[in-house]
C-alpha positions in Angstrom: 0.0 0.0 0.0 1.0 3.2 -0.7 1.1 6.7 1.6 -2.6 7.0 1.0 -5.6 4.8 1.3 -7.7 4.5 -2.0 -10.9 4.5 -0.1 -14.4 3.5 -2.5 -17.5 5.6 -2.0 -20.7 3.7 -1.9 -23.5 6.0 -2.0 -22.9 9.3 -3.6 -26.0 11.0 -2.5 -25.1 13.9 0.0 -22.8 12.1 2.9 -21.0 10.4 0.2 -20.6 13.7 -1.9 -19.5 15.4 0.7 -17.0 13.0 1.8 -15.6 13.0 -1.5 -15.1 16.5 -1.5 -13.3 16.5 1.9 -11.3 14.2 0.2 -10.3 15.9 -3.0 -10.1 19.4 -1.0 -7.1 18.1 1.1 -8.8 17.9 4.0 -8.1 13.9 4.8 -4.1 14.2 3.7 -3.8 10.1 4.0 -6.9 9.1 2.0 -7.6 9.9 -2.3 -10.6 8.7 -3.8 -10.2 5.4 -5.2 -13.5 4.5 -6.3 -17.4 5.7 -6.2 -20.6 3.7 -6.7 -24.0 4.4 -6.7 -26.8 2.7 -8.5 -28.3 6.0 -9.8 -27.0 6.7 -12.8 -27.9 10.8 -12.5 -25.3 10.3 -9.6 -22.7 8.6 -11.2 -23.2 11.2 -14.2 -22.4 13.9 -11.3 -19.7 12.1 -9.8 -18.0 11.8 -13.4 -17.7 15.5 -13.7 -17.2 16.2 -10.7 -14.3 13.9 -10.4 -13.0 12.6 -14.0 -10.4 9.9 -14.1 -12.3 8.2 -11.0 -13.7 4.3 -11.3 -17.6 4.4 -11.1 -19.2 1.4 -10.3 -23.2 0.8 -9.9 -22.2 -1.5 -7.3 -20.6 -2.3 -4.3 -20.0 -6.0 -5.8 -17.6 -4.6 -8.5 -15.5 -2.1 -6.2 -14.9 -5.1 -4.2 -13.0 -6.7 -6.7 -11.7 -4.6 -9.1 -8.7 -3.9 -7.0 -9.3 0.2 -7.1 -9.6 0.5 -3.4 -8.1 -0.7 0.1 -11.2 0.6 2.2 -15.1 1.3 1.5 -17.4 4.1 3.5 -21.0 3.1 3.5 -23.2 6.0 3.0 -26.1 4.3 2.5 -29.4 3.8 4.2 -29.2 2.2 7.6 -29.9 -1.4 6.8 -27.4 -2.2 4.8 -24.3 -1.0 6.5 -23.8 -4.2 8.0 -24.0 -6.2 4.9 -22.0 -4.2 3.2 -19.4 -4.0 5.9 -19.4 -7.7 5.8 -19.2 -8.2 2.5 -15.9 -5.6 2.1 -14.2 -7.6 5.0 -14.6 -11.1 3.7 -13.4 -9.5 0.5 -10.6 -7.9 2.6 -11.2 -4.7 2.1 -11.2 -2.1 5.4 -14.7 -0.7 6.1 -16.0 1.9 7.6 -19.7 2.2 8.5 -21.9 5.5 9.0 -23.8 5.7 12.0 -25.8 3.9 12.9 -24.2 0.7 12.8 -27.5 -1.4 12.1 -30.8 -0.9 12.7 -31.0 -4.0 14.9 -28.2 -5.7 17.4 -28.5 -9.0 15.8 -28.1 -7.6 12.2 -24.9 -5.6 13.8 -23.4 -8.6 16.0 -22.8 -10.4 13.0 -20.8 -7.8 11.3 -18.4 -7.3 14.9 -17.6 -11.2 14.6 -16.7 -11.1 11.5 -14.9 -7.8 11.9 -13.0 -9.8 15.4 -12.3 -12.8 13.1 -10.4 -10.5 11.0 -8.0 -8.1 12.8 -5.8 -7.1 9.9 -8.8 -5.6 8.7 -9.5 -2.1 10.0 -13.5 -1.8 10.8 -14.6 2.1 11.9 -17.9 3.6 12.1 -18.5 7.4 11.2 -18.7 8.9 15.0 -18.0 12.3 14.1 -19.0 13.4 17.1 -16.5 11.9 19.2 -14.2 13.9 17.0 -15.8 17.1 18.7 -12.9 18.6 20.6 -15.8 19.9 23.4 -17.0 16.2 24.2 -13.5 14.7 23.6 -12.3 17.1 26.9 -15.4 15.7 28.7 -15.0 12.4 28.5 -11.2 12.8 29.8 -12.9 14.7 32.9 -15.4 12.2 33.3 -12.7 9.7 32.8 -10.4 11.3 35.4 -12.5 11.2 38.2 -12.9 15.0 38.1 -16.5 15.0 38.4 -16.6 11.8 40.8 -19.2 8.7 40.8 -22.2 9.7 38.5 -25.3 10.0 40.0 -27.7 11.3 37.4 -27.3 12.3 33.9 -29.8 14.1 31.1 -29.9 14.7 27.6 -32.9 17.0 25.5 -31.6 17.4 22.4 -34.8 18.1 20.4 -33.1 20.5 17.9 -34.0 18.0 15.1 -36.9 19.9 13.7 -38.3 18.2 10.4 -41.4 19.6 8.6 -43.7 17.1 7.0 -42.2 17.5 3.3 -38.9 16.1 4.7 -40.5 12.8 5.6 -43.3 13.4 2.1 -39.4 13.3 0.1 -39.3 9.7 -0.5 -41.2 6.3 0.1 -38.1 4.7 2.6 -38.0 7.5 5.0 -39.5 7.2 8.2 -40.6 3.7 7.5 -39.8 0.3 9.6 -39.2 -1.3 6.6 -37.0 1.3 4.7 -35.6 3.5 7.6 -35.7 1.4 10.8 -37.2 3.8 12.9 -37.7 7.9 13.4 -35.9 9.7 15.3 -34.0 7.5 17.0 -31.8 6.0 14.1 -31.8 8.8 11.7 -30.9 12.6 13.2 -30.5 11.4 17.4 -27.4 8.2 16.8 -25.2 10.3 18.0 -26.3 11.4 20.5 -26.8 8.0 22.1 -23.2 7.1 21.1 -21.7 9.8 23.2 -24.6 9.7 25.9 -22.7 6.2 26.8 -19.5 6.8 25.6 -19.2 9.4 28.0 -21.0 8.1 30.4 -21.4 4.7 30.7 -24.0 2.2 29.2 -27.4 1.3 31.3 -28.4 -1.3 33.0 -32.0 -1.1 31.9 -34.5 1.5 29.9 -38.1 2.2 30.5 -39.6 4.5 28.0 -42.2 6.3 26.4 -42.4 7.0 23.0 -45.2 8.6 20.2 -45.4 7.0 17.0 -46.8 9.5 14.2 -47.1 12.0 17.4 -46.8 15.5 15.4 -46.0 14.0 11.8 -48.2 11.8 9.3 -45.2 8.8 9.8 -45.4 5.2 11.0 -41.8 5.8 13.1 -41.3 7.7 16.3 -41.2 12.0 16.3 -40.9 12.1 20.5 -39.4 10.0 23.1 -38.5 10.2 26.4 -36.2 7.2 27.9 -35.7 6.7 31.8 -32.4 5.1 32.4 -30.8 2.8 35.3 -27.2 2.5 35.7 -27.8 -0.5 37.9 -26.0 1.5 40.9 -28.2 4.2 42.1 -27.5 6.3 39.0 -30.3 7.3 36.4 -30.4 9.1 33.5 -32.9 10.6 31.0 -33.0 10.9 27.3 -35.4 13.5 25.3 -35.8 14.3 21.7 -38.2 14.9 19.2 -38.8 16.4 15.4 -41.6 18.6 16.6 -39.7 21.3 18.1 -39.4 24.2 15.9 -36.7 26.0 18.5 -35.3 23.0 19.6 -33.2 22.5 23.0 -29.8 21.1 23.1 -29.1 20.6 27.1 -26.6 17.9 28.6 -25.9 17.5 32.0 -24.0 14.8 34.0 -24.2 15.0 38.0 -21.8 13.3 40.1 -20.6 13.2 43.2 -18.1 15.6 42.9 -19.3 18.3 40.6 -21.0 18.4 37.7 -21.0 18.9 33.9 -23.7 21.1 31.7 -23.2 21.6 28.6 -25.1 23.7 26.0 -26.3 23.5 22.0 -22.9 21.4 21.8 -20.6 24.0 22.0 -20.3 25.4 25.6 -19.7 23.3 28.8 -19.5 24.4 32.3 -17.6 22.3 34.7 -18.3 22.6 38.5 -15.7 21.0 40.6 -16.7 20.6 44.6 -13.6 20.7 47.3 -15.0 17.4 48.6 -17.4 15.0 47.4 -20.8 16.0 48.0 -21.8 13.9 51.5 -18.6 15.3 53.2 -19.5 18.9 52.3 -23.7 18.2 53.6 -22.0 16.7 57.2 -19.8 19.2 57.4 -22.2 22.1 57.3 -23.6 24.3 60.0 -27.4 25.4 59.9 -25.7 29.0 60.5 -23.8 27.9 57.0 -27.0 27.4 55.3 -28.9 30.3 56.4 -26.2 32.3 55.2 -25.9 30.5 52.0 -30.2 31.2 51.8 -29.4 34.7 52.3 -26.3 35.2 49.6 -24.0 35.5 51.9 -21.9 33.0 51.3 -18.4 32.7 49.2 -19.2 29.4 46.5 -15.7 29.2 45.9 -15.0 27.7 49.7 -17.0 24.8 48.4 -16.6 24.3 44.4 -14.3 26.3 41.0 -16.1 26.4 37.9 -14.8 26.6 34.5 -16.5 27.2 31.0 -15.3 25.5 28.2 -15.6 26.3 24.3 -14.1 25.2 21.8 -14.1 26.3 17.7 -15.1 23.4 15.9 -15.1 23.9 12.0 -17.7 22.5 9.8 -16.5 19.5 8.4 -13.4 19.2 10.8 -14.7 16.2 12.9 -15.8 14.0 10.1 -12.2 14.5 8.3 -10.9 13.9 11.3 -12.4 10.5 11.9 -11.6 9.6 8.0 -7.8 10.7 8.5 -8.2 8.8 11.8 -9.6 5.8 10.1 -7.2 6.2 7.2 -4.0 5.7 9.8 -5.1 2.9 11.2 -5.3 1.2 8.1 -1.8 2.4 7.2 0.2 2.5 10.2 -2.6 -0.1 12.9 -3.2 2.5 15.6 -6.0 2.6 17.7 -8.8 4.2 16.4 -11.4 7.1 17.5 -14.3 5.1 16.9 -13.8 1.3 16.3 -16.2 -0.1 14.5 -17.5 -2.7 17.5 -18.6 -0.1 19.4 -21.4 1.2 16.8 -23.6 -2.1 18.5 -23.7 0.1 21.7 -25.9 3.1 20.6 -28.0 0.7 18.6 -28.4 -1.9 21.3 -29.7 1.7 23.5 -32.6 2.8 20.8 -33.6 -1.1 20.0 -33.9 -1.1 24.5 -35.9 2.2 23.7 -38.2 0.7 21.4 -38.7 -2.7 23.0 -40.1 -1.0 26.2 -42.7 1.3 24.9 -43.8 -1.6 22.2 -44.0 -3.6 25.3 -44.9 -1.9 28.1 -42.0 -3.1 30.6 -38.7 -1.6 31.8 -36.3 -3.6 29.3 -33.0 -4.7 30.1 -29.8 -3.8 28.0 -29.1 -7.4 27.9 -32.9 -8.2 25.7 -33.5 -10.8 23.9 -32.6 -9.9 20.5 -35.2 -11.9 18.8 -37.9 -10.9 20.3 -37.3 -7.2 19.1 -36.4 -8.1 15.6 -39.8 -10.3 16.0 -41.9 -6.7 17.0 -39.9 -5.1 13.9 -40.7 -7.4 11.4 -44.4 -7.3 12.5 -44.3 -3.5 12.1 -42.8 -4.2 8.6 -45.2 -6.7 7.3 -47.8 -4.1 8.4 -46.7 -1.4 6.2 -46.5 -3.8 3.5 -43.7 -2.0 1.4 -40.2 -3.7 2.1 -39.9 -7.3 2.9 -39.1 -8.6 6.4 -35.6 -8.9 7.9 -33.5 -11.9 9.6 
């Protein structure tokens, strides 16, 4: 291989025409475009002028072996990234997925298998996100102890607005069949990723969610998820594409100070002097009455410190394809390995399984019987066939 990875588009609608251009602008110096395939043949037509001297393919079958590539990205709707990852690593070709990873665990557990069967192989998924320089420095607080045990976290991040033409647009979105879900597997992945990422996966989920709540769709457009982290700790999840002003609010509470951070760009760290118990015992009523009355100096009990950071658009996903492309070159660790996609899906499946069902539902669920409530949900809208 040479200083570069020859990576093959598949998908050139607008993540895989934008990757492309990251690409030819420089902006990933170890990766050049090896191949593009789409099975439109306007978008192939585009591609060609847009890049000349580039293989197209209509396919992902033929960039798998006509030697033009080391590495595919899979910018594609959400049920086939795992096939298609599959299919480029018993081909030997690197893959990396866009989120999510699946629309279902069992569909994604057979991709990480493979993918752990194979370790010369380099499997990422497109976590941008984790690429954020803002949520990169919290995890290493949260990581450090800086913040202590968590006791409660929270997430409303409804800023994911989408009139009804959005959905009107084409006869796959927010379908069970052709998307996989609503909000949950198409603008909130993400979020979910870095909701455990950072702070560590549940236990258990009970939720409530609204099917076709403010939109005419068959997927969910509002849901609010209660959390247990199996220790004392809970957590809640919000978000909906109802909310014309949209919040974005993250907050993660532990024992030692506490993290809130706002529309993904500002955080503001609180750290106490002592954990939170000690500094309760410790104080007078006289202490309190004067803390009632303002008359009190915070900084005897916690510091606080803002933090913001630029992030320019496009940055973090060239970031995680220049990450992605070193590993293939030089077998670093990456970013956002591949196995970990299964988490945030594993999370919205949980999500889903409870308010179909009624019952809190444990992160450990049985995978068939979710993929059993899909498929019903699939044969009912009668457009896509069922899944295995």
């Amino acid at each position: 291989m040479s200083d570069k990875v020859r990576i093959g588009i598949i998908g050139f609608g607008a993540q895989g025409s934008m990757y492309a251009k990251f690409i030819a602008d420089g902006m990933v110096p170890s990766m050049e475009i090896g191949a593009i395939a789409d099975h439109s043949e306007e978008r192939r037509a585009k591609a060609a002028e847009l890049y000349p001297g580039v293989a197209l393919h209509e396919s992902l079958d033929t960039v798998l072996t006509s030697g033009e590539v080391d590495a595919i990205v899979t910018t594609v709707p959400h049920f086939l990234h795992p096939e298609m990852g599959i299919a480029a690593l018993e081909a030997g070709i690197h893959a990396l997925v866009e989120k999510p990873a699946g629309v279902y665990t069992k569909q994604v557990a057979e991709l990480n298998a493979l993918a752990a069967s194979k370790p010369e192989l380099t499997f990422g998924i497109m976590f941008n996100q984790r690429n954020n320089p803002l949520y990169k420095r919290l995890k290493e607080i949260v990581d450090n102890g800086e913040i202590g045990d968590i006791r409660r976290t929270n997430w409303i991040i409804t800023t994911w607005w989408r009139p009804q033409g959005y959905y009107d647009q084409s006869d796959w979105r927010a379908t069970w069949g052709g998307e996989g879900g609503g909000v949950l597997v198409n603008q909130a992945p993400h979020q979910l990723d870095l909701w455990q990422w950072i702070c560590g996966v549940p236990k258990s989920v009970y939720a409530k969610v609204a099917y076709g709540f403010r939109r005419d769709i068959a997927v969910e457009d509002e849901v609010t998820a209660v959390v247990d982290y199996g220790n004392g700790a809970t957590g809640v999840f919000v978000t909906a594409t109802h909310d014309i002003t949209g919040t974005d609010r993250f907050e993660i509470l532990g024992d030692k100070g506490k993290i809130v951070v706002e529309n993904s760009k500002t955080a503001t760290v609180t750290r106490l002097k002592k954990p939170e118990r000690e500094l309760s015992e410790a104080m007078s009523m006289d202490d309190v009455m004067r803390m009632f009355m303002g008359d009190f100096d915070a900084t005897e009990l916690y510091t606080t410190e803002v933090i913001e950071f630029d992030s320019p658009w496009g940055e973090q996903h060239s970031g995680v394809l220049e990450d992605f492309a070193q590993s293939v070159l030089t077998g670093g660790e990456l970013l956002a390995p591949g196995a970990e996609g299964i988490n945030g899906v594993r999370l919205a499946n949980a999500i889903h399984l409870s308010s179909w069902t009624g019952r809190e539902v444990g992160l450990d669920f049985d995978e068939d019987e979710y993929l059993a409530e899909l498929n019903s949900r699939i044969a009912e809208e009668g457009k896509f066939p069922v899944r295995s």
